[in-house]
C-alpha positions in Angstrom: -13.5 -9.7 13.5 -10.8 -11.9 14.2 -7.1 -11.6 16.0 -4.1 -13.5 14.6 -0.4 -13.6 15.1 2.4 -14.7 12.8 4.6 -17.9 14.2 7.6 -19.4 13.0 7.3 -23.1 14.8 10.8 -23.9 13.4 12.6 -21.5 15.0 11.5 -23.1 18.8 11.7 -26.5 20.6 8.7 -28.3 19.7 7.6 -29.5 23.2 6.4 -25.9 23.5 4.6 -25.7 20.5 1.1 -26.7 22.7 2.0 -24.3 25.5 2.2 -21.6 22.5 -1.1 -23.1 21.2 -2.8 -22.9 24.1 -1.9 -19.3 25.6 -2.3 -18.2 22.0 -6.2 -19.1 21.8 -6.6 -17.4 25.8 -5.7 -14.3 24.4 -8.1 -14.7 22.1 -6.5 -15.3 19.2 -8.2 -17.3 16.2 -6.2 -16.8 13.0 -2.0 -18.0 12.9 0.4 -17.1 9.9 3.3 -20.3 9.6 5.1 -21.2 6.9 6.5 -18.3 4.8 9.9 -18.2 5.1 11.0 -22.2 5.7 12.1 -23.5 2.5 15.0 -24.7 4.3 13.3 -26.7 6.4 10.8 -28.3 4.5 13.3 -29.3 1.5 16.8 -29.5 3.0 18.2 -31.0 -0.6 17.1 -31.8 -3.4 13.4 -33.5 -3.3 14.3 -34.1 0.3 10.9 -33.1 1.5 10.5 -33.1 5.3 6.7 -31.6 5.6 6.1 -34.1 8.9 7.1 -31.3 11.4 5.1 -28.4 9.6 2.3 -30.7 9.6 2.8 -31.6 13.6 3.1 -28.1 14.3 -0.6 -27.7 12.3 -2.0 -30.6 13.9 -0.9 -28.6 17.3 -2.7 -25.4 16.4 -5.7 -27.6 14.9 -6.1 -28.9 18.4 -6.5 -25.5 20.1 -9.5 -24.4 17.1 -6.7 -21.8 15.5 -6.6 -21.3 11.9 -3.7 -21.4 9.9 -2.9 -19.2 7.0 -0.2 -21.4 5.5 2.4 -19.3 3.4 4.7 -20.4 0.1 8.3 -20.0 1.0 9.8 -18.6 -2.2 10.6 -15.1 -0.6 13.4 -17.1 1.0 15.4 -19.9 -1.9 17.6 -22.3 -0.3 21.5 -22.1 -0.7 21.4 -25.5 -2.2 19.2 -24.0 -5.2 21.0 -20.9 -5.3 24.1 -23.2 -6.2 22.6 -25.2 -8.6 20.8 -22.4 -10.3 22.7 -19.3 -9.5 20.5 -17.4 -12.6 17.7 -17.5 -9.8 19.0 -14.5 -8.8 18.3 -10.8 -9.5 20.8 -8.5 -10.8 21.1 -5.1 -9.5 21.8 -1.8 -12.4 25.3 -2.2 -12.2 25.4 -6.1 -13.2 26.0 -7.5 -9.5 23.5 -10.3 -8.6 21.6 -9.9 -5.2 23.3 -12.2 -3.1 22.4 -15.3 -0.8 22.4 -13.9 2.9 19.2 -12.5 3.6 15.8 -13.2 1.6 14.4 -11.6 -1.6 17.1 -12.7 -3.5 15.3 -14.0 -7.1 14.4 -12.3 -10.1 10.7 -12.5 -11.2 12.0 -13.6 -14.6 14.1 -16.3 -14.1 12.7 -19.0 -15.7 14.4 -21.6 -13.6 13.0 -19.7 -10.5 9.6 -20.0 -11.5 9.9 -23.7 -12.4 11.0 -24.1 -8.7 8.4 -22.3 -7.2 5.9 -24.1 -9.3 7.7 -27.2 -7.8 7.6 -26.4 -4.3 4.0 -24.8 -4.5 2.6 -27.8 -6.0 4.1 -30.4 -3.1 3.1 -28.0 -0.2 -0.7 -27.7 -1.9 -1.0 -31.2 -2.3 0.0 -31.8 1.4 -1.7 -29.6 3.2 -4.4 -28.5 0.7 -7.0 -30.4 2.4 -5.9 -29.7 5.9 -8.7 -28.9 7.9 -7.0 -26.1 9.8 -5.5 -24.5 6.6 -8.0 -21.9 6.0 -6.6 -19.3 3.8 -3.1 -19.1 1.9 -0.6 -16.4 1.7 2.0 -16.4 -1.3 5.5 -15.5 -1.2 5.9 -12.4 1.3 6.4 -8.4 0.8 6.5 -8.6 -2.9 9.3 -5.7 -3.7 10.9 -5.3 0.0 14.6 -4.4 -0.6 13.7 -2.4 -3.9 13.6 -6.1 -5.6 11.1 -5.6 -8.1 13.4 -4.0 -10.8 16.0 -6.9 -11.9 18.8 -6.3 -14.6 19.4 -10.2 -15.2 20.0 -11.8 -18.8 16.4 -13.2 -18.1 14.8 -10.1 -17.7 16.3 -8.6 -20.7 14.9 -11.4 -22.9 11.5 -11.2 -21.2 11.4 -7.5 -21.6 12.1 -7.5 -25.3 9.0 -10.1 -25.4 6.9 -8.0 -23.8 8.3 -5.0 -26.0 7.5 -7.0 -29.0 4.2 -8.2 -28.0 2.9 -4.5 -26.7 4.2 -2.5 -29.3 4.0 -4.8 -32.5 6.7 -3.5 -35.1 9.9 -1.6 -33.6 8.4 1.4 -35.4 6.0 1.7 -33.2 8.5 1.4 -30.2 10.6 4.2 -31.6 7.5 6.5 -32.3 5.9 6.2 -29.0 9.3 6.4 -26.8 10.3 9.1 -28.7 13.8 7.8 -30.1 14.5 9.9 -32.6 16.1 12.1 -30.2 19.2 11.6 -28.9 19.4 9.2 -32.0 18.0 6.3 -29.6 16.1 4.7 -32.7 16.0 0.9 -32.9 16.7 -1.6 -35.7 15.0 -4.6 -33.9 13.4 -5.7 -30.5 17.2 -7.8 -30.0 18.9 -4.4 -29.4 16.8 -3.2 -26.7 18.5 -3.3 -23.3 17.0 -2.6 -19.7 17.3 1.2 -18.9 20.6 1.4 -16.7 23.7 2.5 -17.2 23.2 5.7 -19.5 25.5 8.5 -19.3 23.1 10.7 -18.3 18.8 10.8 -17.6 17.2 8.1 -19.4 14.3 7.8 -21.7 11.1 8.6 -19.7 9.1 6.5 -21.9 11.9 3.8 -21.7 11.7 3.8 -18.2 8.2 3.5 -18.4 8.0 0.5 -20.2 10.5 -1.2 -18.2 8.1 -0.7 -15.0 5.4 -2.1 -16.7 6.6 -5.1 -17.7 8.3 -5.6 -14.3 5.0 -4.9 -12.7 3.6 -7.5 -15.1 6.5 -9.9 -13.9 5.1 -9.8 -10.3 1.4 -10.4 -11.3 2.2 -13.4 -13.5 4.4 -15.1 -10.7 1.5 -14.7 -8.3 -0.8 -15.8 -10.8 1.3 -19.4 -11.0 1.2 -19.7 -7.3 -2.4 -19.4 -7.0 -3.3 -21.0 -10.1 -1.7 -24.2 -8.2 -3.7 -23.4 -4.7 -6.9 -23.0 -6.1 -6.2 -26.6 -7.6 -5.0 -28.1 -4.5 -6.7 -26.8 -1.9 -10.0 -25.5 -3.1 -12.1 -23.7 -1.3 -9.3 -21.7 0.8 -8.7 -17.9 0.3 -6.0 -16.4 -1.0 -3.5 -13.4 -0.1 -0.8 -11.9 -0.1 0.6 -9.4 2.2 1.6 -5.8 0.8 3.6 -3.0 2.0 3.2 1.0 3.6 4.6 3.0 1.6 5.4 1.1 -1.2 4.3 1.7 -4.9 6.7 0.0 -6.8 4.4 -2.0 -8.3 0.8 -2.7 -9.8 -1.1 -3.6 -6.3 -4.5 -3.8 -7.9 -3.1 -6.1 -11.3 -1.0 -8.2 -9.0 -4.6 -8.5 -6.6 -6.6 -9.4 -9.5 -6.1 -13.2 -9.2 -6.5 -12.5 -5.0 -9.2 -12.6 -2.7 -7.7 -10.6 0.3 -5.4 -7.6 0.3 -3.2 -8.1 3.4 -0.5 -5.7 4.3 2.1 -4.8 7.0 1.3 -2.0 9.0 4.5 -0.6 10.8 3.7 2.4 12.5 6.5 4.2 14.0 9.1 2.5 11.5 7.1 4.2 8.7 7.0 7.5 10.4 10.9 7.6 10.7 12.0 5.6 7.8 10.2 7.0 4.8 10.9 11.0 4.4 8.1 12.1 6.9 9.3 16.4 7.9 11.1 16.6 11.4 7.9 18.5 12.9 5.5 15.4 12.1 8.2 12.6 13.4 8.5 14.7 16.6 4.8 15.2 17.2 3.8 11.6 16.1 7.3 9.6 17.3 5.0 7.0 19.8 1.8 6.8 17.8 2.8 6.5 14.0 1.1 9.9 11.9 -2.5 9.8 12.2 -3.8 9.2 8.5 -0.7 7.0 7.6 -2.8 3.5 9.0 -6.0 4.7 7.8 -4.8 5.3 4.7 -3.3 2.0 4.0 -6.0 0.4 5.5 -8.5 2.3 2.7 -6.1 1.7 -0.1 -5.8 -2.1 0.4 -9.4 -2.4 0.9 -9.8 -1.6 -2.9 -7.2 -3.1 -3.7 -8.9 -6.4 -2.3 -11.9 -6.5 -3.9 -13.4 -4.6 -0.2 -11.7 -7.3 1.4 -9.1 -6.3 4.1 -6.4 -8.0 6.1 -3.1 -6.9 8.4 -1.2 -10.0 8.8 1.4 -8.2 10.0 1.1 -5.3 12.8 3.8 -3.7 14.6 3.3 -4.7 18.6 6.5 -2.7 20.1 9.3 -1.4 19.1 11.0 -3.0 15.5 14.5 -3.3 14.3 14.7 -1.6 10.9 14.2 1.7 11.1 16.7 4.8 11.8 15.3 4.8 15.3 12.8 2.6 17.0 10.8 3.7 20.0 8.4 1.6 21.7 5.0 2.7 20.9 2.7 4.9 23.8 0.4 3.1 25.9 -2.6 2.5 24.2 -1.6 2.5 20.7 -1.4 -1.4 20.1 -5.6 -1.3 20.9 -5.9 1.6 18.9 -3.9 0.7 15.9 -6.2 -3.0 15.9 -9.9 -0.6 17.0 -9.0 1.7 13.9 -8.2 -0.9 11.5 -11.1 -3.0 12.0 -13.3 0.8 11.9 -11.9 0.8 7.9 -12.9 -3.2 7.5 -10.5 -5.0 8.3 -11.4 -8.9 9.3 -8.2 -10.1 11.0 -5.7 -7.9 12.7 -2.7 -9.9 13.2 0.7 -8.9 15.2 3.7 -10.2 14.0 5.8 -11.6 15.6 4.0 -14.5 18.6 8.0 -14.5 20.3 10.9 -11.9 20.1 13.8 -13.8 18.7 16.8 -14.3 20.6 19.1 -14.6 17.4 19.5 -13.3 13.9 18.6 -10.0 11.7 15.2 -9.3 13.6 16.2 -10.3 17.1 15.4 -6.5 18.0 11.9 -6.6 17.0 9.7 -7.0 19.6 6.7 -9.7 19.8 3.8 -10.4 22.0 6.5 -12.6 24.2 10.0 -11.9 25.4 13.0 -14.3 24.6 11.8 -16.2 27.6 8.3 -16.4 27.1 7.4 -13.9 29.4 4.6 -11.8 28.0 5.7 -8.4 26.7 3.7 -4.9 27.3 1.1 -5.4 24.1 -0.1 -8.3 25.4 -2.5 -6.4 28.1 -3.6 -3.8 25.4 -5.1 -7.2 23.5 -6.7 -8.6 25.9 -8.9 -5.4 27.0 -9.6 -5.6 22.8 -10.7 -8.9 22.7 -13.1 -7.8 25.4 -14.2 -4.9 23.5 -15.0 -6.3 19.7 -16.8 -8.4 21.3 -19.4 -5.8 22.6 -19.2 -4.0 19.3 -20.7 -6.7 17.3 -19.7 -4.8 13.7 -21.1 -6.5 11.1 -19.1 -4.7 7.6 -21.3 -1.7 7.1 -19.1 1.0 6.1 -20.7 3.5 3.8 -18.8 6.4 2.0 -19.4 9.4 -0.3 -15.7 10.2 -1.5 -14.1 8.0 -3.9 -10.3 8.8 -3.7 -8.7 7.5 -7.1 -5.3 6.2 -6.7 -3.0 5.6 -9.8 0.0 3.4 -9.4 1.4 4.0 -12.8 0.6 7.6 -12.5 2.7 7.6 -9.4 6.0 6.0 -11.1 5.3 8.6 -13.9 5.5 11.2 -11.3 9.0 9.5 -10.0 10.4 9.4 -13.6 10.7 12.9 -13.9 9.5 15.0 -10.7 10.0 17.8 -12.4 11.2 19.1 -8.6 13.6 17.0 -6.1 10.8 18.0 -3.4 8.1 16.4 -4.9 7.4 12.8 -3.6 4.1 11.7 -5.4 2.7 10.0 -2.7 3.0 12.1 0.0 0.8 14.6 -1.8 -1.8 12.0 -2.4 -1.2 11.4 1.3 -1.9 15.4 2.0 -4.9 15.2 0.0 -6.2 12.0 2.2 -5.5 13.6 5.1 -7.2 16.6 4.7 -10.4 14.6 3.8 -10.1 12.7 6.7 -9.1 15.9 8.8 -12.9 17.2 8.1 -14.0 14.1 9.2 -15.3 12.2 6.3 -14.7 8.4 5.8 -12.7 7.9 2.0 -12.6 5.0 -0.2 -9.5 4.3 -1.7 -10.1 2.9 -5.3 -8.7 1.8 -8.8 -9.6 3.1 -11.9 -12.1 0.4 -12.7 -14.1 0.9 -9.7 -17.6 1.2 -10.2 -18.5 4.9 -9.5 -21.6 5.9 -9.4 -23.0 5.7 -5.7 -20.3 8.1 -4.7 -20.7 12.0 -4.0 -17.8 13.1 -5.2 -14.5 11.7 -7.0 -10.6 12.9 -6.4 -8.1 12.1 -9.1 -5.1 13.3 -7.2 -2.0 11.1 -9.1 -3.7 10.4 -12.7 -1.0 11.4 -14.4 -2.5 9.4 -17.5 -6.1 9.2 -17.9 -8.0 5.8 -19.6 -10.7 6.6 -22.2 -13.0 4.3 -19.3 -12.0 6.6 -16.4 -12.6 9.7 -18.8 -16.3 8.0 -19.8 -17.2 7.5 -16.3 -16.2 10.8 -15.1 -18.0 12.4 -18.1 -21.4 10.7 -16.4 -20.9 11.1 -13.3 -23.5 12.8 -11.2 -20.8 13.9 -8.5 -18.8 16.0 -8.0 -15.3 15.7 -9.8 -12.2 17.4 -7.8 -9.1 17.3 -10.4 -5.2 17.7 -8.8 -2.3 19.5 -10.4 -0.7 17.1 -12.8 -3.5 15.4 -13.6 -3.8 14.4 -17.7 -0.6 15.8 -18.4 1.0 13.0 -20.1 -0.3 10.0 -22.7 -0.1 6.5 -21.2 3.4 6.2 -23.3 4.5 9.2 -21.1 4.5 12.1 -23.6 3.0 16.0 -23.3 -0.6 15.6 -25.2 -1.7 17.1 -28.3 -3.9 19.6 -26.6 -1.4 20.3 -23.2 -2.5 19.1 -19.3 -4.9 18.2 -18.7 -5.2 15.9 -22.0 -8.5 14.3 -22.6 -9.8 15.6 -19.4 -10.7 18.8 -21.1 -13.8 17.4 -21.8 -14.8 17.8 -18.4 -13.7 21.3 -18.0 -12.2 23.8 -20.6 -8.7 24.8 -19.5 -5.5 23.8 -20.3 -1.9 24.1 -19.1 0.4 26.4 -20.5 3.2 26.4 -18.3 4.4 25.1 -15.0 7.2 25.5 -12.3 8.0 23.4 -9.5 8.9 25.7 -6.6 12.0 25.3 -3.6 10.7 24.6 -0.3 11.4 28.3 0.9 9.2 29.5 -1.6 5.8 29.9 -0.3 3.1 31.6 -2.9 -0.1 33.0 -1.0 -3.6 34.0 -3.1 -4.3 37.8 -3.0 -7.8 37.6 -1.3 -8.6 33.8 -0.4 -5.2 33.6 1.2 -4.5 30.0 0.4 -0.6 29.1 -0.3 1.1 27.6 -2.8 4.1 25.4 -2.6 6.5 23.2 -4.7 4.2 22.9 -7.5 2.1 25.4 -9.7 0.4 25.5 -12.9 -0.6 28.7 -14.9 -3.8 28.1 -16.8 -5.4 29.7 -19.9 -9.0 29.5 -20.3 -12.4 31.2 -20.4 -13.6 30.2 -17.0 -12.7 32.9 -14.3 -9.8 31.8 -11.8 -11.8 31.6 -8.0 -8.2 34.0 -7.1 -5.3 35.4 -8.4 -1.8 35.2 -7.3 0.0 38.7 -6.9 2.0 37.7 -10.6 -1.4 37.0 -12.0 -1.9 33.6 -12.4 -5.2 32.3 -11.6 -5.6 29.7 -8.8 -8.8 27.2 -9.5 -11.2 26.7 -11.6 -14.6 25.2 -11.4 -16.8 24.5 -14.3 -19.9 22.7 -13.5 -19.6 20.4 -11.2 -16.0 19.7 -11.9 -13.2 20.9 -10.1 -9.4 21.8 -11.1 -6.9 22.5 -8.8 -3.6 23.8 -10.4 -1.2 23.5 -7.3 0.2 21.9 -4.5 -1.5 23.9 -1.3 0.3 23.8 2.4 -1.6 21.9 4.5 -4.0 24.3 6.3 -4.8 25.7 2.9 -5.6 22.6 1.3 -7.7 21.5 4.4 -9.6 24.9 4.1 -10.1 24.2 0.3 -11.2 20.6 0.9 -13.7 21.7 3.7 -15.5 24.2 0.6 -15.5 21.4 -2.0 -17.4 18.7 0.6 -20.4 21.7 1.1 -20.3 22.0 -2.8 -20.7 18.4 -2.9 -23.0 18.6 0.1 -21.3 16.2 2.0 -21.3 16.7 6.0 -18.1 17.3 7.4 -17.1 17.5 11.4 -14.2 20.0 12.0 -10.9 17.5 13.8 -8.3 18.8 15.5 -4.7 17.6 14.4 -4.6 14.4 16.2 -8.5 13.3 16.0 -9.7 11.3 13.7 -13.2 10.4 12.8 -14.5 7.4 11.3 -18.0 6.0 11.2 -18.8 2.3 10.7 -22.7 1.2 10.2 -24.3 2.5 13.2 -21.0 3.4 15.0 -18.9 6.1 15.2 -14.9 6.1 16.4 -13.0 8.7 17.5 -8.8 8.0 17.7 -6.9 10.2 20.1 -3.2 10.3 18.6 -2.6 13.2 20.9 -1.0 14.9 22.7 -3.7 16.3 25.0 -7.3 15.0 26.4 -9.7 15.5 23.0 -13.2 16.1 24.4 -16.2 15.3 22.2 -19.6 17.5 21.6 -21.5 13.9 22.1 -24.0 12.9 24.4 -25.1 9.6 22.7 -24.3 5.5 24.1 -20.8 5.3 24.7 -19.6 1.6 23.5 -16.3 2.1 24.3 -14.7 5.4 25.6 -16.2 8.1 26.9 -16.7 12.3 25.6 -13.1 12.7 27.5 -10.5 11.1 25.4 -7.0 10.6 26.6 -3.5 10.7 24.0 -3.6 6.7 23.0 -7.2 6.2 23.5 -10.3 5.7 21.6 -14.3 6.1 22.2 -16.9 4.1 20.2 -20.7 5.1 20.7 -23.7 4.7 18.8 
């Protein structure tokens, strides 16, 4: 287990750079991020390469035994670049192109981008591609941040017919599975297809669709070129890239394929307040981020990297983008770093190593002040780097729930919500949490994962089910737990021939016949279990008895077997209550946590994290690691 920081040497004086060095490895830091964003500075002009200061400022963290995770700079083209190639840039839907000014500017598609990132690439591999300090690589940064997946530019239209053309064959085909015949949307050729924007009115689905696909593809083969050139240069090295919280824009697990790490950003508080979380959860979890939004990410990323698992980025105060910003409570930087490294994480880094004085994040706190003096997280990682190393943990995290999570499923759920108060993830999210709120550890896993040592599967977001999946499923041993939604649409985002759930009827002998999406003041409650409904329900015809009724008479779930069907979104308590009865039919052992405890064991260990507000006391008299039975808001106990 290893602690890292992110460090931008060209933003400081280098006769510091050793004092940084050197205070950086007392705190017990191993692992340093440089490089991502410094195009600038390490090609000025045109084939005006100046690597001699990124290299001194290698050399300098070489000499303190600090590895370096060098990163490509193309989240950040030059202006020089952007004036010579201005169709580097992405397009917005209403035909602007994404200005110079910030970073993130370039469209996936643009050919001349990707001969310039191929150019830079190569010349930074071949420099520092044998450096002993470089130890891993990172390309680009935050692929998507800004909404800048989706580009509108004269390139992307001509890739997208491509990939139209080579996915769907003959335009016949197109027109069949997207449905154009209505609306008289039908197609001559693949030349008349334009990018879905600017409509008069909703848009095809399937259209849509497509487009995410292929711009999802876009992502995955420009980090394909960038490590295709790393693995040549500098072989031997690992390679990442860091993702996002909250962020589903894209393929993660296609994009990860040609990875050997999943990093991402982990952002607490800005999270909480920034991405639609209710007013009652933002005032409860304000200081310490919501309880199951780390651990979550820290699951998901974890299958998305192969069971590999970095944070390369981790909020250490307060930051500068979100609506508000409030420095977190005491405790919660060692927390944050205890609980990432409980779901197997290998390096917890903190970005940033110094507040900047100047610029767009000179309100995001770091591990220093301005002036170098140390801010308040610096005390909270020091008392860590104490404690890993009395904890010794060694990888050893076993699971018995396999939580399947579907990124096109979730944009399929954003095409058409069928209800402005459904927000796809948040309802996986719900699910997570109220696994984790009984106190079981989840993996977080693709489609193609391998299956069969779990306990029990959850689809909760596939919307559109693979023959594989449905194969696997079929021989499971488990228990299967099915969500509302699940099957209802073909993978070119049509209603199957035999209604929701599709194909997965040959798990369990129900289908859909109609289903509302319900206003928030509508709450729904079962006439003798008592669980409620809300947003989203499903009426259900089938032989199988329904386990209750509601008072109009729908039924609300079905079991057949071992297979499970749940046809609506529950409130919370009810779908923790519902949870808690599936995990004794699957016979897995749950421990009851209150709303701010979470449970996770690790090998031999067991942690509990305190996200408040009160003292949490714990029915354990075993070896306490770290912590004791009395845990305080902030804290965390560790015993074997």
């Amino acid at each position: 287990m290893k602690l890292g920081v992110c460090y931008y040497p060209e933003h400081w004086p280098e006769h510091i750079w050793p004092d940084d060095a050197r205070r950086m490895k007392e705190l017990g830091i191993s692992v340093v991020r440089v490089g991502e964003f410094a195009w600038s500075r390490l090609e000025p002009s045109r084939s005006n390469f100046q690597f001699d200061w990124l290299r001194r400022a290698i050399d300098t963290l070489h000499e303190q035994g600090l590895e370096v995770v060098l990163g490509t700079p193309t989240a950040t083209p030059p202006k020089w670049l952007i004036d010579e190639k201005p169709s580097i840039l992405a397009v917005d839907e209403n035909n602007r192109p994404k200005g110079f000014g910030s970073r993130r500017h370039y469209c996936f598609s643009s050919t001349d981008y990707r001969q310039e990132c191929h150019r830079i690439t190569t010349r930074l591999a071949e420099e520092f591609g044998d450096h002993p300090a470089v130890h891993t690589w990172q390309t680009d940064n935050e692929y998507g941040c800004h909404s800048t997946i989706l580009s509108y530019s004269e390139d992307a239209t001509i890739a997208f017919r491509l990939w139209c053309k080579n996915t769907y064959q003959t335009i016949d085909q197109l027109n069949i599975d997207w449905g154009n015949v209505f609306w008289s949307m039908e197609y001559c050729n693949f030349d008349e297809i334009d990018l879905p924007c600017g409509a008069v009115t909703e848009l095809n689905p399937a259209h849509r669709l497509a487009f995410w696909k292929f711009s999802s593809d876009q992502v995955a083969d420009f980090n394909k070129l960038q490590v295709d050139i790393l693995r040549e240069h500098s072989p031997g090295r690992d390679i990442l890239h860091n993702f996002m919280g909250n962020f589903t824009e894209f393929d993660h697990y296609t994009t990860a394929a040609d990875l050997d790490i999943a990093s991402w950003d982990n952002y607490p508080l800005g999270f909480l307040d920034r991405d639609g979380t209710d007013l009652a959860d933002q005032q409860k979890w304000f200081r310490t981020g919501h309880p199951d939004s780390s651990s979550f990410h820290h699951d998901l990323y974890r299958g998305v990297g192969h069971g590999r698992l970095w944070i390369i980025e981790q909020q250490p105060g307060p930051v500068n983008w979100a609506p508000h910003n409030p420095a977190p409570l005491s405790g919660m930087v060692r927390l944050w770093a205890l609980e990432a490294f409980a779901h197997g994480a290998e390096v917890m880094s903190w970005f940033r190593w110094r507040q900047l004085p100047y610029a767009q994040e000179q309100m995001h706190t770091g591990l220093l002040r301005p002036d170098s003096s140390e801010d308040a997280a610096v005390e909270e990682i020091r008392q860590l780097t104490t404690e890993l190393q009395s904890l010794g943990l060694q990888h050893q995290r076993a699971c018995d729930i396999a939580l399947i999570f579907d990124y096109s499923g979730d944009h399929m759920c954003r095409i058409q919500p069928q209800g402005q108060n459904f927000e796809p993830l948040q309802w996986v999210m719900k699910i997570y949490t109220a696994l984790r709120l009984n106190g079981v550890n989840v993996d977080i896993v693709p489609e193609s994962a391998d299956l069969s040592a779990y306990k029990m599967v959850v689809l909760a977001n596939s919307v559109s089910v693979s023959e594989p999946l449905l194969s696997k499923l079929t021989n499971f041993t488990g228990h299967v737990l099915i969500g509302p939604r699940s099957g209802s649409k073909t993978d070119q985002y049509s209603i199957p021939d035999q209604l929701a759930p599709g194909t997965l009827q040959a798990l369990i002998p129900l289908k859909v016949i109609c289903t509302e999406s319900l206003p928030d003041f509508v709450a729904m409650p079962t006439q003798r279990i008592g669980s409620i409904a809300h947003r989203w329900r499903e009426r259900i015809e089938s032989a199988l008895p329904a386990a209750d009724h509601f008072d109009d008479g729908w039924g609300f779930y079905y079991r057949h077997n071992n297979v499970h069907y749940l046809n609506c979104c529950l409130e919370d308590d009810s779908l923790r209550s519902f949870i808690a009865d599936r995990l004794g039919d699957a016979h897995i052992k749950a421990i009851n946590c209150s709303e701010g405890l979470r449970i996770t064991r690790y090998g031999k260990l067991t942690f509990a994290f305190n996200y408040g507000p009160s003292v949490e006391t714990l029915d354990h008299e075993g070896e306490f690691l770290i912590g004791q039975s009395a845990i305080a808001a902030g804290d965390v106990a560790v015993w074997t």
